[in-house]
BATORTOR-645905 format. One record per residue (C-alpha): residue in one letter; z, x, y; residue number from 1. Coordinates in nm, 3 decimals, decimal comma, padded with zeros to 5 digits. Example, Ala and Ser with C-alpha at 12.3 -4.5 7.8 and 13.67 -1.06 7.14 Angstrom:
2
(rec a (00,780 01,230 -00,450) 1)
(rec s (00,714 01,367 -00,106) 2)
# end
This chain:
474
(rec x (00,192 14,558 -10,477) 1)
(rec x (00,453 14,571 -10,171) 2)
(rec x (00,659 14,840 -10,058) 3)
(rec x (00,976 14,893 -09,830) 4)
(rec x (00,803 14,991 -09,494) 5)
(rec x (01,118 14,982 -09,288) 6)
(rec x (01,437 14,902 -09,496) 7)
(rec x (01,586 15,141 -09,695) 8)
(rec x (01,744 15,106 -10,040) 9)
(rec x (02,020 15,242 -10,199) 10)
(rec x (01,942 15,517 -10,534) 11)
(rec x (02,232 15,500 -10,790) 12)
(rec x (02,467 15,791 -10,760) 13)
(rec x (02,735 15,902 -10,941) 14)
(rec x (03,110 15,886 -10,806) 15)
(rec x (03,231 15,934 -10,442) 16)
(rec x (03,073 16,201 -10,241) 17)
(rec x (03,295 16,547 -10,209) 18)
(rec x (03,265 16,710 -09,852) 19)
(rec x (03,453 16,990 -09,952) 20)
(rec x (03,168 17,034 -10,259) 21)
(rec x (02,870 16,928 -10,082) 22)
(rec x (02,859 17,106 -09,778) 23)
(rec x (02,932 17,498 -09,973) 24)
(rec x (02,674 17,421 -10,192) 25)
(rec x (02,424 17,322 -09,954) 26)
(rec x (02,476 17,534 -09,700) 27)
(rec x (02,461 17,839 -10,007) 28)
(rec x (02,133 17,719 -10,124) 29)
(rec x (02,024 17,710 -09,740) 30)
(rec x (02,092 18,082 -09,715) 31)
(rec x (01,965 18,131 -10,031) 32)
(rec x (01,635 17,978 -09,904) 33)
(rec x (01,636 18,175 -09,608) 34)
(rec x (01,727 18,465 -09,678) 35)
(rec x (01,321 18,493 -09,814) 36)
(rec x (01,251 18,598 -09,453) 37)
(rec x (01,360 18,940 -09,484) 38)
(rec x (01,349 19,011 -09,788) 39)
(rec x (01,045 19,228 -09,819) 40)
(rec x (01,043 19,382 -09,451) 41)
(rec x (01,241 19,709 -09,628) 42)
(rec x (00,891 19,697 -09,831) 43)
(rec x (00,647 19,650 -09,561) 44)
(rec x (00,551 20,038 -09,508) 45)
(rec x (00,526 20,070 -09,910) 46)
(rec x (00,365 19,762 -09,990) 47)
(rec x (00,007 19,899 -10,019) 48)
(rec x (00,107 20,159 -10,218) 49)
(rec x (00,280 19,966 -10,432) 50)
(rec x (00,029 19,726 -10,479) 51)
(rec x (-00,286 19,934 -10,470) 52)
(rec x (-00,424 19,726 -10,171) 53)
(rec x (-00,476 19,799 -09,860) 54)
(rec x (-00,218 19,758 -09,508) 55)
(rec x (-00,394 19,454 -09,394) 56)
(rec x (-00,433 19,282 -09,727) 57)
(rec x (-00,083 19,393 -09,845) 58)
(rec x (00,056 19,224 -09,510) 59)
(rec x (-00,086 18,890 -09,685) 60)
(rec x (00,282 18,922 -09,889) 61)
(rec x (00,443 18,832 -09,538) 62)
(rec x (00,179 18,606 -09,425) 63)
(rec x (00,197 18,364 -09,727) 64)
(rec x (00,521 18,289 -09,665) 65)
(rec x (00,498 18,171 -09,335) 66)
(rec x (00,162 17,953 -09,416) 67)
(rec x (00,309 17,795 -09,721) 68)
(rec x (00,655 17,723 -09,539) 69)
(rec x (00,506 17,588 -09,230) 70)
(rec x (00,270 17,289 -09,465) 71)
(rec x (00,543 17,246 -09,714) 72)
(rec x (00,819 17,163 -09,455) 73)
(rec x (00,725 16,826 -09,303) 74)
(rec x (00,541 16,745 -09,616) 75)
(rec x (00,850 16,781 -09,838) 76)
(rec x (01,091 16,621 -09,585) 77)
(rec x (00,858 16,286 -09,594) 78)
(rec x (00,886 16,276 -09,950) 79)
(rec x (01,221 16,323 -09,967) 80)
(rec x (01,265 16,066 -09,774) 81)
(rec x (01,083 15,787 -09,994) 82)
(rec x (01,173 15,948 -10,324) 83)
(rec x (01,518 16,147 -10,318) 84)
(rec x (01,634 16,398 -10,096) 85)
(rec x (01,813 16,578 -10,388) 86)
(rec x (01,492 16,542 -10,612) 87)
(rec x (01,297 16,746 -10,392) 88)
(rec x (01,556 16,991 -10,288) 89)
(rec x (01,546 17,083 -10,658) 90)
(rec x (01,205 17,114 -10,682) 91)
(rec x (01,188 17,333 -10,400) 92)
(rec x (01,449 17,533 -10,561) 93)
(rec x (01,288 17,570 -10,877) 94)
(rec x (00,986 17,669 -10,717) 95)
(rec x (01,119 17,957 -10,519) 96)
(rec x (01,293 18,034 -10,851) 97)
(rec x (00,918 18,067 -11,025) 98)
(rec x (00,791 18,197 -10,698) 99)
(rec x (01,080 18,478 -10,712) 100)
(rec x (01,019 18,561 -11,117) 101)
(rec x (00,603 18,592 -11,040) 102)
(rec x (00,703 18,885 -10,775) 103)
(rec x (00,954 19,064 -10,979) 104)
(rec x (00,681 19,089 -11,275) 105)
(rec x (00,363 19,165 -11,006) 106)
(rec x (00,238 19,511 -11,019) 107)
(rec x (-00,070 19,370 -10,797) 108)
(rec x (-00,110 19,201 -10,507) 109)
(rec x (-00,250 18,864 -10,635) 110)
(rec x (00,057 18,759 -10,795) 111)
(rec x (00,286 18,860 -10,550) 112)
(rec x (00,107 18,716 -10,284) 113)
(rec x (00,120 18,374 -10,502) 114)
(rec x (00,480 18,493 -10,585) 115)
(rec x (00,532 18,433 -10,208) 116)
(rec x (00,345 18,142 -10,151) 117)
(rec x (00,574 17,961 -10,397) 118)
(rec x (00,899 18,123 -10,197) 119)
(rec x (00,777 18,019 -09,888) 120)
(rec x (00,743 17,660 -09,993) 121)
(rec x (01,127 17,622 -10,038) 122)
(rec x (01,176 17,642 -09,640) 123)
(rec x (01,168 17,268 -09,691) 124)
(rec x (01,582 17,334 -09,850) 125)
(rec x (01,737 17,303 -09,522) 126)
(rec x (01,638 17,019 -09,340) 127)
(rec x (01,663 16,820 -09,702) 128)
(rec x (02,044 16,946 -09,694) 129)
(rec x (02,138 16,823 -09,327) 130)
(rec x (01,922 16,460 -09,429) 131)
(rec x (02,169 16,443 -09,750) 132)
(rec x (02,461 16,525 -09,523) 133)
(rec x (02,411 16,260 -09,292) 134)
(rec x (02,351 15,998 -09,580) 135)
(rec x (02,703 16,131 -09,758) 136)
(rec x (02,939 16,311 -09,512) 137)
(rec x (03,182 16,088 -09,319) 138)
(rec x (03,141 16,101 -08,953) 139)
(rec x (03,398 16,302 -08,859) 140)
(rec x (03,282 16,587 -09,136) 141)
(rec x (02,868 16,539 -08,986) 142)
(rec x (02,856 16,762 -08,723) 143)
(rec x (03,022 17,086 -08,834) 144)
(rec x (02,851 17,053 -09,165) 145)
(rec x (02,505 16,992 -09,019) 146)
(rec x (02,562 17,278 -08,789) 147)
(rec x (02,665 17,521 -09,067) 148)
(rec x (02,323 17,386 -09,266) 149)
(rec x (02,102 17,459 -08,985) 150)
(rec x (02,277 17,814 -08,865) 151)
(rec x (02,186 17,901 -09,246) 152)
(rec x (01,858 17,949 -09,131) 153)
(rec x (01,954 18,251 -08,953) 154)
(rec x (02,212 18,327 -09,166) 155)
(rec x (02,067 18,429 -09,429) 156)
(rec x (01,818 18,634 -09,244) 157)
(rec x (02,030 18,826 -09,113) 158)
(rec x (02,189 18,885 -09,424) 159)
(rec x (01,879 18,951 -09,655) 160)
(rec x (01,774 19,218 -09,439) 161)
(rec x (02,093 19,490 -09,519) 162)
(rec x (02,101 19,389 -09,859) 163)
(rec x (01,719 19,404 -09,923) 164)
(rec x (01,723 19,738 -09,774) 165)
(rec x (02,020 19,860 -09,964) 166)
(rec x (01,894 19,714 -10,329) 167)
(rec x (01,478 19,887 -10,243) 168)
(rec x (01,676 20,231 -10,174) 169)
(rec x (01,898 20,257 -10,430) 170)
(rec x (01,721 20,025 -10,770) 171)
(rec x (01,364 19,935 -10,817) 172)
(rec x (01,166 19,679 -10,580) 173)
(rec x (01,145 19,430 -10,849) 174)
(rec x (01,493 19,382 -10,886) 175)
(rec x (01,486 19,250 -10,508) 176)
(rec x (01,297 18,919 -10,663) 177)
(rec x (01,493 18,967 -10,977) 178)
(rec x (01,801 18,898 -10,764) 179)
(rec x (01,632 18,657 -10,506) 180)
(rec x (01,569 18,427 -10,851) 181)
(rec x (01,888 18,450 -10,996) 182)
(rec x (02,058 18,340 -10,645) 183)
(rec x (01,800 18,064 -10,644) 184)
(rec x (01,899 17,926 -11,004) 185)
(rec x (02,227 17,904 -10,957) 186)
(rec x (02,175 17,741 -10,612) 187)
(rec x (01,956 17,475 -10,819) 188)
(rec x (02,232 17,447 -11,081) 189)
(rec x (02,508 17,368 -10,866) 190)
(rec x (02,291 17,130 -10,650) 191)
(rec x (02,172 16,962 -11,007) 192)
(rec x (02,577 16,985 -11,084) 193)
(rec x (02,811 16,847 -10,793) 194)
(rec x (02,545 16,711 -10,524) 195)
(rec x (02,427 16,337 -10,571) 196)
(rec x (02,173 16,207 -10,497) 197)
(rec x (02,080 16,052 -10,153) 198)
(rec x (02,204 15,730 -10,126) 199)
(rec x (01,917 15,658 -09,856) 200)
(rec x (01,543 15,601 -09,980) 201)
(rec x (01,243 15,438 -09,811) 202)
(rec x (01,008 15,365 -10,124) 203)
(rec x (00,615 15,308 -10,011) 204)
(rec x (00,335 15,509 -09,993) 205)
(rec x (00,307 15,877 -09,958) 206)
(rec x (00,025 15,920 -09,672) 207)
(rec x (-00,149 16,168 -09,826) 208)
(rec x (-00,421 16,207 -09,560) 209)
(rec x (-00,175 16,270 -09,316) 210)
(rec x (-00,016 16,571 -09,522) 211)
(rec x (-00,347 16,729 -09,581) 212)
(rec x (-00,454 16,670 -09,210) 213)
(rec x (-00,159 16,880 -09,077) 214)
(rec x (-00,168 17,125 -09,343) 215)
(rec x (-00,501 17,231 -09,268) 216)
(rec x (-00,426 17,221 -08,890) 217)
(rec x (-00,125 17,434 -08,926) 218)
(rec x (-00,284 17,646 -09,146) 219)
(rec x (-00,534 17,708 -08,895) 220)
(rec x (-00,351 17,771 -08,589) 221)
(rec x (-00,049 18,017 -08,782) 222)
(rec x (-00,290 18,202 -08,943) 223)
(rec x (-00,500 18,246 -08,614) 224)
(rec x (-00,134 18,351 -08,466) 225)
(rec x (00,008 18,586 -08,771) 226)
(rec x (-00,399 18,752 -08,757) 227)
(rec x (-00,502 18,757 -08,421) 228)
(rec x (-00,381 19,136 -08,344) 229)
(rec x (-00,615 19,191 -08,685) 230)
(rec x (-00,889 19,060 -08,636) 231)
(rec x (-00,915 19,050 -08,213) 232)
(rec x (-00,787 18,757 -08,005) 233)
(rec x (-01,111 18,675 -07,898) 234)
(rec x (-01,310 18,733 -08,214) 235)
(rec x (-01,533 18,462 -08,394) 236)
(rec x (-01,301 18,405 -08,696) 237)
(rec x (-00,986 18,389 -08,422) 238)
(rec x (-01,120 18,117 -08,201) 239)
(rec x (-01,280 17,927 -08,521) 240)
(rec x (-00,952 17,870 -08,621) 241)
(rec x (-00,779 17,790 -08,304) 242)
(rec x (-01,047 17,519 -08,232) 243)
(rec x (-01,052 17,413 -08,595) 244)
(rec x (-00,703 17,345 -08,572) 245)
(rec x (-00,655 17,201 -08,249) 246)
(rec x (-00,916 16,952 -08,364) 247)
(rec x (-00,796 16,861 -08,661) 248)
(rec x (-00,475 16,799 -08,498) 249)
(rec x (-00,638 16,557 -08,297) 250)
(rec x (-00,804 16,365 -08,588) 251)
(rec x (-00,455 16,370 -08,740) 252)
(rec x (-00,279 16,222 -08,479) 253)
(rec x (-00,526 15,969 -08,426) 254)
(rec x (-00,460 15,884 -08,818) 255)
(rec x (-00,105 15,874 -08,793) 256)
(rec x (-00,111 15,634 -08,518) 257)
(rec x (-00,339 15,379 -08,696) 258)
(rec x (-00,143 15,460 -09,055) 259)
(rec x (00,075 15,169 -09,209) 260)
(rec x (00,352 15,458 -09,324) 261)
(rec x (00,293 15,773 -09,139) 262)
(rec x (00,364 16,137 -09,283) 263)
(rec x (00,524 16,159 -08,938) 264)
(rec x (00,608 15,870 -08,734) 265)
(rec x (00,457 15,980 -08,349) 266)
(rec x (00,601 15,702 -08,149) 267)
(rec x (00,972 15,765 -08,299) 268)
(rec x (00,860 16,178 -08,198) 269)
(rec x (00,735 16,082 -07,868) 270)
(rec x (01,089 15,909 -07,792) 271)
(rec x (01,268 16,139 -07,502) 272)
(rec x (01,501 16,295 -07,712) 273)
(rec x (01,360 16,374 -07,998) 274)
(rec x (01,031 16,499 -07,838) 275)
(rec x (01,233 16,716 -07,593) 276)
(rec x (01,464 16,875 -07,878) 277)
(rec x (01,134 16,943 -08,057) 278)
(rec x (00,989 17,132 -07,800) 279)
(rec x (01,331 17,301 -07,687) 280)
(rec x (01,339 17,401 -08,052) 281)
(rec x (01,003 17,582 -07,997) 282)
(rec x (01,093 17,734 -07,724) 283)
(rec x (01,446 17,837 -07,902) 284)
(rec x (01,279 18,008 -08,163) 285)
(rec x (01,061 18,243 -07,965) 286)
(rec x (01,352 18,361 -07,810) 287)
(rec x (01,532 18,385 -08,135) 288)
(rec x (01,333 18,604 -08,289) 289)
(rec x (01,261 18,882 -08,022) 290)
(rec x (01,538 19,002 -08,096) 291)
(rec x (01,465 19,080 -08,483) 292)
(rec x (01,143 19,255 -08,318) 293)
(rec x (01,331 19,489 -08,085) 294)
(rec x (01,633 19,569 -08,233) 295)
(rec x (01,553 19,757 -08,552) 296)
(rec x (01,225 19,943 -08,426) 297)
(rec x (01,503 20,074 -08,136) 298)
(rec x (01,732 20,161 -08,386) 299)
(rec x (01,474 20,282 -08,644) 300)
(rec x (01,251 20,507 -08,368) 301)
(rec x (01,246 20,866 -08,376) 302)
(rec x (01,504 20,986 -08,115) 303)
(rec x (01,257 21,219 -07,998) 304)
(rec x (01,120 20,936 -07,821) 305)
(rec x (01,445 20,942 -07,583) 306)
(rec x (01,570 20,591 -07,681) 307)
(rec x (01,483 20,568 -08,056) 308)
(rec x (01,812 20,613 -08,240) 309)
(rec x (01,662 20,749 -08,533) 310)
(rec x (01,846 20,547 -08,810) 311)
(rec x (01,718 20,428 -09,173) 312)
(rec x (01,650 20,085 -09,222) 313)
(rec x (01,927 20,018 -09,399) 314)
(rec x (02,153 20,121 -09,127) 315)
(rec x (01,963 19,916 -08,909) 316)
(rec x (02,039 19,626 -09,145) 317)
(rec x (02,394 19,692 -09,122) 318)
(rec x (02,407 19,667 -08,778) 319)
(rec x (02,202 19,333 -08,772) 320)
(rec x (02,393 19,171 -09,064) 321)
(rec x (02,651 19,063 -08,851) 322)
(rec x (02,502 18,829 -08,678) 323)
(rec x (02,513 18,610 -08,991) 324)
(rec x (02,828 18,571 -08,958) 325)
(rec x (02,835 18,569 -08,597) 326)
(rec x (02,630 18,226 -08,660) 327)
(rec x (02,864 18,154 -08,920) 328)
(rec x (03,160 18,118 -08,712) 329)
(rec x (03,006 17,931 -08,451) 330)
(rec x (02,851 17,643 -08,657) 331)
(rec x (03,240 17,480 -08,594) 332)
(rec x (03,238 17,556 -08,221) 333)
(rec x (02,872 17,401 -08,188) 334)
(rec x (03,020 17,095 -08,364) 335)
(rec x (03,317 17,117 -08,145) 336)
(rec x (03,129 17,100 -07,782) 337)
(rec x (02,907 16,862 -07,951) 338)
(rec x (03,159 16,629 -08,020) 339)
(rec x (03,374 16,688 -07,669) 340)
(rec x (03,067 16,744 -07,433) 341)
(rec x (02,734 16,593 -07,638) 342)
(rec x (02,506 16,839 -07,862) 343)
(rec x (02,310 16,870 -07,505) 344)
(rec x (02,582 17,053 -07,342) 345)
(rec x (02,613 17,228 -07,643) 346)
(rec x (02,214 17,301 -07,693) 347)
(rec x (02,185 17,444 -07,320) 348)
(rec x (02,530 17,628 -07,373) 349)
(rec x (02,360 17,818 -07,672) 350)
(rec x (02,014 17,930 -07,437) 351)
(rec x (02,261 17,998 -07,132) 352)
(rec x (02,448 18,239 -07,389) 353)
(rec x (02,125 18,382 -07,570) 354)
(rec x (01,945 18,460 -07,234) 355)
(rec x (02,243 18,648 -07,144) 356)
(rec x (02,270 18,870 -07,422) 357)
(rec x (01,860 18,936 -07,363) 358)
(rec x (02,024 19,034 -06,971) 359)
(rec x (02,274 19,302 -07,093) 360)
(rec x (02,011 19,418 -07,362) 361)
(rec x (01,760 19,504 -07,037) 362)
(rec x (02,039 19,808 -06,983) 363)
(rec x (02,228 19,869 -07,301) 364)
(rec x (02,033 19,984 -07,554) 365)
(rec x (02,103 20,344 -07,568) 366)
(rec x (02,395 20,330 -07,864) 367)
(rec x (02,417 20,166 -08,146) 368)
(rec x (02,732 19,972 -08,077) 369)
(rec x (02,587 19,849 -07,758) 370)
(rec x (02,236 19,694 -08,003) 371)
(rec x (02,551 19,583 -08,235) 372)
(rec x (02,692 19,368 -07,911) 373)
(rec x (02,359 19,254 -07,772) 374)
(rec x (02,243 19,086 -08,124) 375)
(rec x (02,593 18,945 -08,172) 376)
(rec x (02,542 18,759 -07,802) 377)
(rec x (02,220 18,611 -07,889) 378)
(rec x (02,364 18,522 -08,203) 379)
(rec x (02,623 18,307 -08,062) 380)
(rec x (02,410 18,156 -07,859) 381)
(rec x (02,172 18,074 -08,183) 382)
(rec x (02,470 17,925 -08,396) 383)
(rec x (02,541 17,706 -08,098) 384)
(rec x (02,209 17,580 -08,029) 385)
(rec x (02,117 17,557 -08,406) 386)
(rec x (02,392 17,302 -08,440) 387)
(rec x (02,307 17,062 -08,156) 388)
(rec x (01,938 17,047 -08,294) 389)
(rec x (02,010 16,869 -08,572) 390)
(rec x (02,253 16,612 -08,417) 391)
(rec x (02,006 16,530 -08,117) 392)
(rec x (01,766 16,404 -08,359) 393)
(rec x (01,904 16,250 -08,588) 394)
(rec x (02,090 16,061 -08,325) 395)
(rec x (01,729 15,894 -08,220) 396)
(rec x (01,552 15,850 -08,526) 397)
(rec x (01,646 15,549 -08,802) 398)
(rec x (01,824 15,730 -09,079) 399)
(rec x (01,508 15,604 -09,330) 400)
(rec x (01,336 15,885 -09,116) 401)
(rec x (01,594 16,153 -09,140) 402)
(rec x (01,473 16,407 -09,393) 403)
(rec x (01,147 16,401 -09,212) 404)
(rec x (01,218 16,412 -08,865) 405)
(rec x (01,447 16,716 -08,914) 406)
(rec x (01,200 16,826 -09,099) 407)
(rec x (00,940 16,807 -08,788) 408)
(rec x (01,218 16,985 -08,634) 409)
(rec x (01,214 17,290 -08,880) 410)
(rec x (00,871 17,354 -08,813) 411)
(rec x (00,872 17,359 -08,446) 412)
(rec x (01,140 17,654 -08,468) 413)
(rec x (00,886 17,803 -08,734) 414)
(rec x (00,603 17,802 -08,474) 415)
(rec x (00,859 17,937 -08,214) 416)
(rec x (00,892 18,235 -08,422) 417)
(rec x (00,533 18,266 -08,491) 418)
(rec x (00,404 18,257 -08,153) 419)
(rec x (00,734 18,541 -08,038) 420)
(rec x (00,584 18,739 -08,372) 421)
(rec x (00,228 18,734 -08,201) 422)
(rec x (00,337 18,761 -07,805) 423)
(rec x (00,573 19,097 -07,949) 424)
(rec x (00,319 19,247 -08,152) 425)
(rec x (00,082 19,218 -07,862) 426)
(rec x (00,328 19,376 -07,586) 427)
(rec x (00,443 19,636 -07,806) 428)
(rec x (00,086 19,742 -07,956) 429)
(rec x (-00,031 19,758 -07,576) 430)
(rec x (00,228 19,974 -07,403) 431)
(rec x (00,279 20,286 -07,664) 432)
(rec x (00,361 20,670 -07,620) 433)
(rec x (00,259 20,938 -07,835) 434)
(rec x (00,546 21,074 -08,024) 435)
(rec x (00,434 21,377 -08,308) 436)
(rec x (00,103 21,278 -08,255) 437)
(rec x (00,150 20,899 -08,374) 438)
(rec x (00,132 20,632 -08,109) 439)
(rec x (00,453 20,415 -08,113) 440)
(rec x (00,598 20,111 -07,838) 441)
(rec x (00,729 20,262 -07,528) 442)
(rec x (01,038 20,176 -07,383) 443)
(rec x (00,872 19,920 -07,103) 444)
(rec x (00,729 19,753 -07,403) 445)
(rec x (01,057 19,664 -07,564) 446)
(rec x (01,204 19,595 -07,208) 447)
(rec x (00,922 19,355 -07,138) 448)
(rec x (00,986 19,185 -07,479) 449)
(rec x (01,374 19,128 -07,409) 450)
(rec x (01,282 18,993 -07,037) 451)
(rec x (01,040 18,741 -07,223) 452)
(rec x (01,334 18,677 -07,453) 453)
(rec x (01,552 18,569 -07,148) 454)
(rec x (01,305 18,383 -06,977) 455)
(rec x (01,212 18,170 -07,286) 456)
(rec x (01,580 18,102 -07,366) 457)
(rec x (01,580 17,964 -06,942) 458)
(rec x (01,328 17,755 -07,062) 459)
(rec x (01,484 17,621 -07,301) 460)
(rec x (01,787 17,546 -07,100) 461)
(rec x (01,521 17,357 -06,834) 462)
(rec x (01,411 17,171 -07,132) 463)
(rec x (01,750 17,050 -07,299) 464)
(rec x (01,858 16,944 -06,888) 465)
(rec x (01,592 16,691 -06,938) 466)
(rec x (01,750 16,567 -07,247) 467)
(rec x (01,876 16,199 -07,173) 468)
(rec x (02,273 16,170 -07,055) 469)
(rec x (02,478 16,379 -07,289) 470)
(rec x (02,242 16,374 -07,569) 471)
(rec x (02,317 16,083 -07,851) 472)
(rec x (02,439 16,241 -08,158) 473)
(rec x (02,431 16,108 -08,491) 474)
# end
């Protein structure tokens, strides 16, 4: 039997694409997706007694998520790719759907912990939605769309975290998941409803070996990163996985490079834009996330530690949420500069403006407007960057590849934020006062992690100079 290695093939659809339908309902079931991030962090401090498990195995609800996201991602966006970009976005819909249902019936911590798992494997939602974009959209609707799709990863974030607090204080836990299902169902019905399918598909061979090679070599290295502070950095279980990954990440890109049809294609990766977007994005997403590390403990510690502000975590939601829609509204000014200037102006633009707001945060953090204006910086910064990503890679990979190479893309933010999760928890466990008698992160701690915030987002801006002329966009 043959197979389509390079051309792709149309899939029947019905009618005329709808911008005005298809980009709402995308970019709702992107949010949607997203917005599993924060939705237990108002639970964290009563997981274990909720569950009847311990703090370390309860934290298992947060790392599951994050494991499960970072294998499904690439995995998914391959497959959408050969068999239907809308097929799988459904089936990663329904499965945070189930995933959602199992945690708002768990009373344990097996079945949310599975519940999770299956939430976690959704991530794949977003790049699927900016691969169907550029397959339906007409060019002049591409780049504001696809920069509203990928802001919606830290849209809803932001979002989830206010109203996740706001539901846990005032209703039962359960109906968090309750509600996290329901917004996944009708995501999955309107997708099922007005979206069509792809009208791009590269048939072949799913390389199976190459999924499970990376799986198990992410698997390794994130959960080395989400449990180091656990277990010790320089423990036997911590450096087992760290060289367990990083050799199975050898072995896999050996395979890859041999395989007929790769899960991911290295030579297209290892072309100058797309591997310098990729590692930008890493970059990008440690500095992104410092900022959901600092923020609400500062607004959330005691004030009797002289800078906490002493506020309930829903407040401290509220004064994050806005950053949503600080991302929001500059999804069409990302797509603007990107079209005028090239998504590389627009992708250092976005670090210039994020390491600034990390500047001003180094000496205004003692009010809670002034944390309000700091996170709304960075935030601007994000929504620009987060729209050039997109459009520098797909302008350098075929569009057969699409689904997967923003895919790729996804993931490297996803370690970003993993290894800014790990470098944080490490600063902040390290540098601590004594406040009541419990230890919590001093001042220089949080200062340290905002300077590390600014220097990463430089870095990125170093990176994205190296970015060939103005940066092709698709």
């Amino acid at each position: 039997m043959t197979h389509a290695l390079s051309a792709p093939r149309r899939a029947d659809r019905p009618g005329n694409p709808r911008p005005n339908v298809i980009v709402p309902v995308l970019a709702f079931s992107g949010i949607t997706v997203s917005l599993m991030q924060t939705l237990v962090v108002p639970l964290v401090p009563a997981l274990p007694k909720l569950l009847g498990a311990t703090a370390a195995n309860a934290a298992w609800a947060i790392t599951a998520t994050l494991l499960a996201a970072a294998v499904a991602t690439p995995t998914v966006g391959r497959l959408g790719d050969m068999y239907g970009k809308r097929r799988m976005l459904l089936i990663s819909l329904v499965t945070m759907v189930a995933g959602s249902v199992l945690c708002a019936l768990a009373h344990s911590l097996a079945p949310m912990v599975l519940g999770r798992l299956l939430q976690g494997l959704a991530t794949g939602v977003i790049p699927l939605g900016i691969s169907i974009m550029r397959d339906e959209l007409p060019a002049e609707r591409l780049g504001g769309a696809t920069a509203l799709m990928s802001a919606s990863l830290g849209v809803g974030g932001a979002l989830g975290l206010p109203a996740a607090a706001f539901i846990a204080e005032k209703s039962d836990w359960h109906v968090l998941f309750w509600a996290a299902g329901a917004l996944g169902l009708v995501a999955a019905v309107l997708v099922k409803v007005l979206v069509p399918e792809s009208s791009v598909r590269t048939g072949g061979r799913f390389d199976l070996p190459g999924a499970i090679g990376l799986s198990i070599a992410l698997l390794c290295l994130l959960l080395a990163l989400s449990k180091g502070a656990e277990w010790g950095w320089t423990s036997g279980m911590t450096s087992g996985l760290v060289v367990a990954g990083l050799v199975t990440l050898l072995v896999w890109g050996w395979w890859e490079l041999r395989a007929r049809q790769p899960l991911v294609d290295l030579r297209t990766t290892a072309r100058r834009q797309v591997l310098l977007t990729n590692l930008a994005s890493v970059v990008f997403g440690f500095a992104m996330f410092a900022m959901s590390l600092v923020i609400p403990q500062l607004l959330q510690l005691p004030a009797e530690t002289g800078y906490g502000l002493g506020q309930t975590i829903l407040a401290a939601g509220l004064v994050m949420a806005p950053n949503g829609l600080v991302m929001m509204a500059m999804s069409p000014v990302s797509a603007w500069i990107s079209r005028t200037r090239g998504p590389k102006v627009t992708l250092m633009a976005g670090a210039l403006v994020v390491a600034s707001g990390y500047g001003m945060g180094l000496v205004m953090m003692s009010a809670i407007w002034q944390l309000m204006v700091i996170s709304c910086v960075i935030a601007a910064g994000i929504g620009l960057a987060y729209g050039a990503m997109p459009a520098l890679v797909m302008g350098a990979v075929p569009v057969s590849e699409t689904a997967a190479a923003n895919s790729l893309n996804t993931l490297m933010r996803s370690i970003g934020t993993s290894v800014s999760s790990a470098t944080a928890g490490v600063v902040l466990a390290n540098l601590t006062i004594q406040v009541g008698g419990a230890a919590v992160p001093a001042l220089s701690g949080f200062q340290i992690v905002l300077g590390i915030g600014a220097a990463s987002s430089l870095l990125a801006f170093a990176v994205a100079a190296f970015l060939p002329g103005r940066g092709k966009a698709a």
